[in-house]
FINUDO-17333 format. One line per field, with one value per residue (C-alpha): residue in one letter; x, y, z. Coordinates in nm, 4 decimals. Example, Ala and Ser with C-alpha at 12.3 -4.5 7.8 and 13.67 -1.06 7.14 Angstrom:
<lumros>
code c(a;s)
east c(1.2300;1.3670)
north c(-0.4500;-0.1060)
up c(0.7800;0.7140)
</lumros>
This chain:
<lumros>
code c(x;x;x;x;x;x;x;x;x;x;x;x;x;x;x;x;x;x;x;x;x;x;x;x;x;x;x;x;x;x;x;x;x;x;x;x;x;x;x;x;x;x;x;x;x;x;x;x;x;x;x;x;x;x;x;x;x;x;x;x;x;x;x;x;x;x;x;x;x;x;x;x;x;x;x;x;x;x;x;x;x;x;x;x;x;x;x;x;x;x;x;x;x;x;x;x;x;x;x;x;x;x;x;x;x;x;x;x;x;x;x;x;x;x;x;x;x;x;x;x;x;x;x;x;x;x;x;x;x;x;x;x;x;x;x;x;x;x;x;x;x;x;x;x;x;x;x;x;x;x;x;x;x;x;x;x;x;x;x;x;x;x;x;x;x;x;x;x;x;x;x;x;x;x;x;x;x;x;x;x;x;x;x;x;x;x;x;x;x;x;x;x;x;x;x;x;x;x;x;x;x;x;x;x;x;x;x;x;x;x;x;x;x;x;x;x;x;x;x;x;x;x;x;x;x;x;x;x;x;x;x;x;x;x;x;x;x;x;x;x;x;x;x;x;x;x;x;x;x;x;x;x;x;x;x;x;x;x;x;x;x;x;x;x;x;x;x;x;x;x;x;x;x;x;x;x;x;x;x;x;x;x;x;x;x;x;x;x;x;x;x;x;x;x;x;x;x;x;x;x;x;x;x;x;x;x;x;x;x;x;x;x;x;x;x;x;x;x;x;x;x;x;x;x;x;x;x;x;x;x;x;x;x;x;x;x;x;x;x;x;x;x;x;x;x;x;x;x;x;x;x;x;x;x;x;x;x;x;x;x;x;x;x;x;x;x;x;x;x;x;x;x;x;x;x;x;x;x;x;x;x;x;x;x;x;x;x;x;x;x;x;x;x;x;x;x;x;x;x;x;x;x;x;x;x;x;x;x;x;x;x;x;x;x;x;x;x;x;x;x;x;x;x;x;x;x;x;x;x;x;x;x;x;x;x;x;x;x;x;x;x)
east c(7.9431;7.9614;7.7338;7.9571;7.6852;7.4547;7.7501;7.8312;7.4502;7.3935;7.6982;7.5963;7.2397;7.3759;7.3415;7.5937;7.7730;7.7428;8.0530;7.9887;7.9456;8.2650;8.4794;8.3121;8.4413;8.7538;8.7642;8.6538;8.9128;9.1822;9.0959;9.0911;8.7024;8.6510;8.7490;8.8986;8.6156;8.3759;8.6108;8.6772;8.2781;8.2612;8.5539;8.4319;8.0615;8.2468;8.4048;8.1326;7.9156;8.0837;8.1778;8.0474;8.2946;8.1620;8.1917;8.5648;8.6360;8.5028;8.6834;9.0680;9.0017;8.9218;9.1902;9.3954;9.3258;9.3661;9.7340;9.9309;9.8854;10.2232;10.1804;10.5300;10.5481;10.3675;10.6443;10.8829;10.9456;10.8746;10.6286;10.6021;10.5239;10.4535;10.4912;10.3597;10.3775;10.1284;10.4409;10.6074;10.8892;11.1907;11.0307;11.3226;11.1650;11.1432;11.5083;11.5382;11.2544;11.3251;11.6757;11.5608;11.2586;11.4861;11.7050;11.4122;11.2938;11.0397;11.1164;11.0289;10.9067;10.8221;10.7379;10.7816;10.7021;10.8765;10.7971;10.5573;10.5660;10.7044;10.6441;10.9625;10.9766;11.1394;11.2800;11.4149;11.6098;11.7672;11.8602;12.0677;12.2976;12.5001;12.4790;12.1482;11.9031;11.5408;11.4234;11.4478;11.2139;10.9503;11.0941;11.4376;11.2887;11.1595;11.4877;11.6773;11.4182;11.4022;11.8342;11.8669;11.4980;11.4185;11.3965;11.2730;11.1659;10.9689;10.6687;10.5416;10.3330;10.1847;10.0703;9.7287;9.7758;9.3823;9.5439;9.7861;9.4701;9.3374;9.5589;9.6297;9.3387;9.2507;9.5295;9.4256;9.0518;9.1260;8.9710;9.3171;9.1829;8.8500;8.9230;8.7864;8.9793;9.2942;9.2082;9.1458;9.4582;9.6446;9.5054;9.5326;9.8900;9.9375;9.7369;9.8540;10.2396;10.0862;10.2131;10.1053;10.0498;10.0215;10.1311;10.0628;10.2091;9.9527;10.0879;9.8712;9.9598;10.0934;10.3552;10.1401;9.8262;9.6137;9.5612;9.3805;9.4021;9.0315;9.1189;9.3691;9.2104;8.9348;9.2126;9.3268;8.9801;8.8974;9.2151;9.1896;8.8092;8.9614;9.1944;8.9558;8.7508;9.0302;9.1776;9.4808;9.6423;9.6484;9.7141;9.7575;9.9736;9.8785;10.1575;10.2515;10.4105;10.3429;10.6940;10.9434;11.0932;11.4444;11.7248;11.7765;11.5366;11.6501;11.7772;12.1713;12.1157;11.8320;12.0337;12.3404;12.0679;11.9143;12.2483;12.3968;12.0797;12.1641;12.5081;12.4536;12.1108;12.2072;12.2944;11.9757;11.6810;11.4459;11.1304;11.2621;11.3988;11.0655;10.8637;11.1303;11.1398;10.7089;10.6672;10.9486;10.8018;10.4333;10.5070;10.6959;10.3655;10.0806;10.2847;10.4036;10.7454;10.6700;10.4082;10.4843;10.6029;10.8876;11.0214;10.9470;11.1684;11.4509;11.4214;11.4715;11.7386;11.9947;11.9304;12.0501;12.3608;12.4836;12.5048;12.2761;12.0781;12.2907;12.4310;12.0892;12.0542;12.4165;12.3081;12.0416;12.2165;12.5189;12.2596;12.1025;12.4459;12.5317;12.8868;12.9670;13.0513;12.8407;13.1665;13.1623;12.7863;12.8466;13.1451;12.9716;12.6568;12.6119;12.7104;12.6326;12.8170;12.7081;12.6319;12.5380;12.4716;12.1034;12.1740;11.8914;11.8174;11.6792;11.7271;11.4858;11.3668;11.2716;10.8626;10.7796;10.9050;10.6873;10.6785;10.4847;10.7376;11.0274;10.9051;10.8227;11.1856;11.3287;11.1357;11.2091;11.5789;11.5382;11.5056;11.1478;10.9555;10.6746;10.5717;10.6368;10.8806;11.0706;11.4490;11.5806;11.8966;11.9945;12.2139;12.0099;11.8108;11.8015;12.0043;11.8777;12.1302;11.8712;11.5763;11.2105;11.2736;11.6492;11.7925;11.9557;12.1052;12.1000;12.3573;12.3722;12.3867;12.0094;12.0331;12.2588;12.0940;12.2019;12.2196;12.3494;12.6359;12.2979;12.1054;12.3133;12.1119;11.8178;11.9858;11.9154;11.5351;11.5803;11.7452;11.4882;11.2013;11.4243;11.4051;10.9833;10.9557;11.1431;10.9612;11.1395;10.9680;11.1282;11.3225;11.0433;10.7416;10.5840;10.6942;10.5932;10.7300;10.5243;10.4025;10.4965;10.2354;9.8774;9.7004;9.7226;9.4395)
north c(7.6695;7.9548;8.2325;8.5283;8.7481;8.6884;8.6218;8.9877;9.0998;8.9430;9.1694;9.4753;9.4387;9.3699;8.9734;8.7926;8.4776;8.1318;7.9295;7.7171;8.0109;8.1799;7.8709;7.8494;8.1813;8.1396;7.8404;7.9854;8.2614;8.0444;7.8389;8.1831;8.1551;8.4716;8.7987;9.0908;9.2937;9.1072;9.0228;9.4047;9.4061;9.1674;9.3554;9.7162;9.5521;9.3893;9.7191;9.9027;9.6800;9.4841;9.0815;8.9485;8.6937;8.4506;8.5661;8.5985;8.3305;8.1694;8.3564;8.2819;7.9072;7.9194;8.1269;7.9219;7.6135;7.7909;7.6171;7.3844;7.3402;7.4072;7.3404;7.3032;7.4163;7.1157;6.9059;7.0925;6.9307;7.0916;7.4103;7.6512;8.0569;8.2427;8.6444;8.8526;9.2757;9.4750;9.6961;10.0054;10.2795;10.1549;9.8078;9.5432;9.3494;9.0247;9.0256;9.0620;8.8307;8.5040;8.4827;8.5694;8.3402;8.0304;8.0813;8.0219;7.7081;7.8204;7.6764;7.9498;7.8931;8.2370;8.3416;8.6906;8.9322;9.2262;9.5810;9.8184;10.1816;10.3031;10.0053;9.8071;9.4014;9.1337;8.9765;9.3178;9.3190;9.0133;8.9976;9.3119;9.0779;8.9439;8.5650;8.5430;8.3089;8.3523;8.1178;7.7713;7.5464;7.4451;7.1137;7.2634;7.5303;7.2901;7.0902;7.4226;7.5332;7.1632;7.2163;7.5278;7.6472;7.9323;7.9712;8.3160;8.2907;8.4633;8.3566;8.0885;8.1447;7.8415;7.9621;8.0658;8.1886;8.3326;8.5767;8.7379;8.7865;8.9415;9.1996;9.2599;9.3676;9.5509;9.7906;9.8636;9.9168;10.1211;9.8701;9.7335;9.9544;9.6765;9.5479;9.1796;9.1807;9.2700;8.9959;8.7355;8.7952;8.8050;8.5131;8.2808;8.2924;8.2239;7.9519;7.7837;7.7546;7.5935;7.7324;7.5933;7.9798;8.3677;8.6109;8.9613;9.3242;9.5296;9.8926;10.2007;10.5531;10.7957;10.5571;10.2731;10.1116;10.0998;10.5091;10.4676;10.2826;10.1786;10.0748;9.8633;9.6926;9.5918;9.4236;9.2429;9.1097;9.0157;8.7900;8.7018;8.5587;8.3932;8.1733;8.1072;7.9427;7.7763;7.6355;7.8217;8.0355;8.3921;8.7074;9.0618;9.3254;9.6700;9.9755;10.2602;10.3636;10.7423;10.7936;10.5676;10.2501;10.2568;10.4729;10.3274;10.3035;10.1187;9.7798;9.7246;10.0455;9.8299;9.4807;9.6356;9.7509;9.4927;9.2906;9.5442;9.5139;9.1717;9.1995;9.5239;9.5788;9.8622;10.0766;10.0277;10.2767;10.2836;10.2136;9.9268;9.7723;9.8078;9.6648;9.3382;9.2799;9.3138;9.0733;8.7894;8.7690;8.7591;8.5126;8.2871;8.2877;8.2201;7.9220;7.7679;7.8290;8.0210;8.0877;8.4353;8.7378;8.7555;8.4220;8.5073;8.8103;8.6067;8.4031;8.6606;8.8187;8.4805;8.4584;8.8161;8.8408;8.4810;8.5475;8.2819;8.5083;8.6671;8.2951;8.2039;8.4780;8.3978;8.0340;8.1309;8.3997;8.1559;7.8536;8.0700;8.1717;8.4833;8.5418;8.2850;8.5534;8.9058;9.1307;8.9849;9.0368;9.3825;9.3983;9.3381;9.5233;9.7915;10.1367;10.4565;10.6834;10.9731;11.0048;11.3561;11.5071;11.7109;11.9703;12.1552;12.4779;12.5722;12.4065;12.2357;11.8709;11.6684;11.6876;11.3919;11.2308;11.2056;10.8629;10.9182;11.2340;10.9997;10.7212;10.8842;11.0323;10.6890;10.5787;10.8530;10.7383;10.4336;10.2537;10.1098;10.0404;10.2444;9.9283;9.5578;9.6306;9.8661;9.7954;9.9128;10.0763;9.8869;10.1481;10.4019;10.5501;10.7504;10.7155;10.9398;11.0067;11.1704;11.0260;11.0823;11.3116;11.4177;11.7491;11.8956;12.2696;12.4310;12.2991;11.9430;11.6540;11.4711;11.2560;11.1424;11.1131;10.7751;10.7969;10.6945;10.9776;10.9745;11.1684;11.4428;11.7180;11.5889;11.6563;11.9804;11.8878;11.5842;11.7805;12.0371;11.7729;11.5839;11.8601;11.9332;11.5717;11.6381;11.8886;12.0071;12.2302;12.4786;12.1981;12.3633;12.2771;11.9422;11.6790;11.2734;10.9692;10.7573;10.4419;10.2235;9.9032;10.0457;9.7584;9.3216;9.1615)
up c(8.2668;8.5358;8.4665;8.5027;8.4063;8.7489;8.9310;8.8960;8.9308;9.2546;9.4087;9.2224;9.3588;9.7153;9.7506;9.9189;9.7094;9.8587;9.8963;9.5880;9.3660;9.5094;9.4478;9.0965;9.0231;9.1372;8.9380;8.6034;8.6655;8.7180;8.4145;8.2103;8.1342;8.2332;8.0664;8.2620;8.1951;8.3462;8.6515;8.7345;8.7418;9.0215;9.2233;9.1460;9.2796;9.5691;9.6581;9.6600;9.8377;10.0854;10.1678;10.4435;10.7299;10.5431;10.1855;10.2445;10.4026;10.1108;9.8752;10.0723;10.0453;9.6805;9.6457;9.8672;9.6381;9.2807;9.2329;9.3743;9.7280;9.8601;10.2245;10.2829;10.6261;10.6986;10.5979;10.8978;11.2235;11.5429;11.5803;11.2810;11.2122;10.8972;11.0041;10.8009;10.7677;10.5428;10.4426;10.5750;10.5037;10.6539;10.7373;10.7941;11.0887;10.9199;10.9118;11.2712;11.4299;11.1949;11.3363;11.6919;11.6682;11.5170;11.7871;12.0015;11.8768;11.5729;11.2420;10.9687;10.5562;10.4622;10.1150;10.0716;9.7867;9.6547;9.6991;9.4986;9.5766;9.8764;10.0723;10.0401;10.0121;10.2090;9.9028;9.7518;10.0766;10.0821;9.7362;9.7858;9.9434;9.6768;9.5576;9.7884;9.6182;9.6599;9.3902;9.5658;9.5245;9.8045;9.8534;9.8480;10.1067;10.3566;10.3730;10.4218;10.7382;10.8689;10.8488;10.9927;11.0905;10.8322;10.4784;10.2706;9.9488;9.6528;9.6288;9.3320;9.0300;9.1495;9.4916;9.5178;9.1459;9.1730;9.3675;9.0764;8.8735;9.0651;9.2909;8.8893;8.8233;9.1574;9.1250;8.7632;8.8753;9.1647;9.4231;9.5872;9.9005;9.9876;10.3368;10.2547;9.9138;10.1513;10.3735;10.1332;9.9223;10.2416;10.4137;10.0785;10.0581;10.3863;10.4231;10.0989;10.2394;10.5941;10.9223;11.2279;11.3445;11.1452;11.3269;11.1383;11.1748;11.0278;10.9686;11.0057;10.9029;10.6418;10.5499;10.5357;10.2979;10.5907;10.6922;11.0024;11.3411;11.2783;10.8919;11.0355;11.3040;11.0473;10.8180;11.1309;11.1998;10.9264;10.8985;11.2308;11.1489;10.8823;11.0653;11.3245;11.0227;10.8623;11.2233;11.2147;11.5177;11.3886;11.5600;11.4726;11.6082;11.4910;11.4415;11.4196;11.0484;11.0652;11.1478;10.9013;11.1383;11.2122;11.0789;10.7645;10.4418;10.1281;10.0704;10.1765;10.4333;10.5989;10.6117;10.7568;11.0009;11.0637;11.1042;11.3442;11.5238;11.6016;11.6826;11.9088;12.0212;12.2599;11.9758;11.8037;11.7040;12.0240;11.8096;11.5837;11.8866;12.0816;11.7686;11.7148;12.0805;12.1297;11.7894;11.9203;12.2737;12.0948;11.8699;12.1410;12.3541;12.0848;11.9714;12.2934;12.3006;12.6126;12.8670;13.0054;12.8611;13.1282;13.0001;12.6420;12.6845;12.8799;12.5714;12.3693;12.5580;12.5769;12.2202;12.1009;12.3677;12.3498;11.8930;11.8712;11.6479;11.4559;11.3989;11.2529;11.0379;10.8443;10.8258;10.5906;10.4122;10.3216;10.2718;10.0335;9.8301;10.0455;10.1931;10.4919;10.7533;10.9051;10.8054;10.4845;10.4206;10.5431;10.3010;9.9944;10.0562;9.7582;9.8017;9.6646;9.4497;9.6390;10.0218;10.0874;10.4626;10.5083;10.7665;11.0220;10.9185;11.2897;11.6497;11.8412;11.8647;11.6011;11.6711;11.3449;11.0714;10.8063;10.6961;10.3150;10.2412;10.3334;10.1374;9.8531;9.8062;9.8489;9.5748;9.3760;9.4829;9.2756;9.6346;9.5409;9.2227;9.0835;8.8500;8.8736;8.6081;8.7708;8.8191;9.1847;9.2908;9.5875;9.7404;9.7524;10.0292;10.3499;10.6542;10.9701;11.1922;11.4550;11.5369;11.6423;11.9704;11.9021;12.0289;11.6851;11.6412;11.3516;11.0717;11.2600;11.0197;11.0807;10.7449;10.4120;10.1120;9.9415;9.5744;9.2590;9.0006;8.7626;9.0015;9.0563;8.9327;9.1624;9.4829;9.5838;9.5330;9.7403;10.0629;10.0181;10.0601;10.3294;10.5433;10.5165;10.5547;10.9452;11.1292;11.4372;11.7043;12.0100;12.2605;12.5437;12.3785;12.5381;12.3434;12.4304;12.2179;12.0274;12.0856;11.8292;11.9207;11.8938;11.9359;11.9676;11.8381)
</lumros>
């Protein structure tokens, strides 16, 4: 029987765990031999006092093996990529770089998971399209990506199901913020669905879980470590998400950017374009697909202008019981009742966009969920019509406000926080874009 009890005193008094008592634990939790008391212990202890490499390592592969070992995306042919983001306001980049990266000659399984907070989920954006089906099944999954090369779906109860109990538990014992507990949860999920390569956007910033650029490269190492131990390919890009990415935040508003993206990439935010373009030609080198960033780009390029993409990215909408055209995706997209214009009050250039602020309305918006039980509105949200760096005078439109007739009474609150969340300074002050790739680990 697993002793619990000196499992927990050995972290508490600073010891590390040795692999066989980490997958013991992991065991016993699974198995429900362990009461929640007793677990929050151990992750309060581990919070406070570290994990070493090794120690979560360790932990990801128990993890990893709590369920059923999916591994489906060892069942594709040719060479395979699970991306993943830590989460962002305004973050639609999975919709863009699966198509692009299909078109290139990747096959993609991803399981995604939906949002919490202000940080908005893959799968909450896709199922805004309606009929889309996220529920397949994994063996209905990989014959959909070996078909058409991609599939995105929720993730299973029986994927690294250690993991449920205990992100559970860590955001009701106010440890979700532990680097290694990051990692591993990350990391286990990941390697449970089997990609040949992880390529990870790790967000830093105001709108972001990791705040810092040194937070975040410490997530990406540790991740990075554990691939190296697992023998998988992983690499991390670090960004920017101090400033929210793209025009558009909430579900439909971020597919029908996303979409027009693909279908006119000249049109498209600078920064979003930038990030999509950096992660594509990244990916296409660390698996092979190309050897040079020149050709990766080229790659890139044929695959955008010639629809190729955009062609991908329907193919897995319809396969998944979404429209069988773009127009008619764009169609049937949800819209809101209201859509109401937030005017400058002063002219100048728009100095920063504060990424929390914006989030935070959105949410507010009924755009994300404060619980798991939250229901969403999937028209809501915030569409900028000047970005990061715009010349605006005073009474230009710079946003709409997306929202549903029930909210009404909330709108004068909303513009009023819309326009602290923009701060724009005198058009001569000194003024230099942001970079929106900090760092490639």
């Amino acid at each position: 029987m697993f002793d619990a009890l000196g499992f927990i005193a050995a972290k508490r008094d600073g010891y590390s765990h040795s692999t066989s008592e980490l997958a013991q634990f992991v065991m016993a939790l699974t198995r429900g031999d362990i009461p929640d008391y007793q677990t929050s212990a151990w992750l309060m202890a581990a919070r406070l006092n570290g994990l070493t490499a090794e120690e979560t390592t360790a932990l990801t592969i128990a993890m990893r093996d709590s369920g059923v070992l999916v591994r489906a995306a060892e069942r594709l042919a040719g060479p395979t990529l699970d991306k993943h983001s830590t989460g962002g306001v305004g973050d639609k980049t999975t919709l863009i770089v699966t198509p692009i990266l299909v078109a290139c000659g990747l096959k993609l399984l991803k399981m995604s998971g939906r949002g919490l907070g202000i940080t908005g989920g893959t799968i909450d954006k896709l199922e805004s399209i309606p009929g889309f089906r996220t529920a397949l099944t994994p063996e209905q999954a990989v014959h959909q990506a070996n078909e058409i090369g991609s599939a995105i779906i929720s993730t299973s109860p029986d994927l690294a199901p250690a993991d449920g109990l205990l992100y559970a538990l860590r955001n009701a014992t106010a440890t979700v913020d532990s680097i290694p507990l990051i990692a591993a949860s990350i990391m286990s999920k990941k390697l449970a669905v089997g990609a040949q390569t992880i390529l990870l956007d790790v967000k830093v910033g105001g709108g972001a879980f990791m705040p810092s650029l040194d937070a975040g490269r410490q997530l990406a190492g540790r991740m990075i470590e554990i691939g190296r131990q697992t023998g998988i390919t992983t690499s991390a890009v670090i960004t920017d998400m101090d400033i929210p990415l793209g025009r558009c935040v909430g579900n439909s508003l971020e597919v029908r950017e996303a979409i027009e993206l693909l279908l006119h990439p000249e049109a498209a935010d600078h920064r979003l374009l930038n990030l999509c373009t950096y992660l594509v030609t990244h990916a296409l080198i660390i698996t092979g697909i190309a050897k040079t960033q020149d050709e990766a780009l080229q790659k890139m390029t044929n695959a955008v202008s010639s629809g190729t993409a955009a062609g991908a990215l329907l193919r897995m909408i319809h396969a998944q019981g979404g429209p069988d055209s773009l127009p008619a995706v764009l169609s049937t997209l949800r819209q809101a009742d209201v859509v109401q214009p937030v005017m400058a009050d002063t002219s100048g250039r728009i100095h920063h966009i504060d990424a929390n602020r914006v989030g935070q309305i959105s949410l507010d918006m009924g755009a994300g969920r404060r619980t798991k039980q939250s229901s969403l509105d999937y028209a809501a949200g915030i569409e900028f019509v000047c970005g990061h760096g715009s010349t605006v005078h005073a009474g230009d439109i710079i946003a709409y406000l997306h929202y549903s007739n029930d909210h009404k009474e909330n709108a004068t609150t909303w513009t009023a926080q819309m326009r602290a969340s923009i701060s724009i300074q005198p058009s001569n002050i000194n003024w230099t874009d942001r970079p929106v790739i900090l760092d490639t680990l």
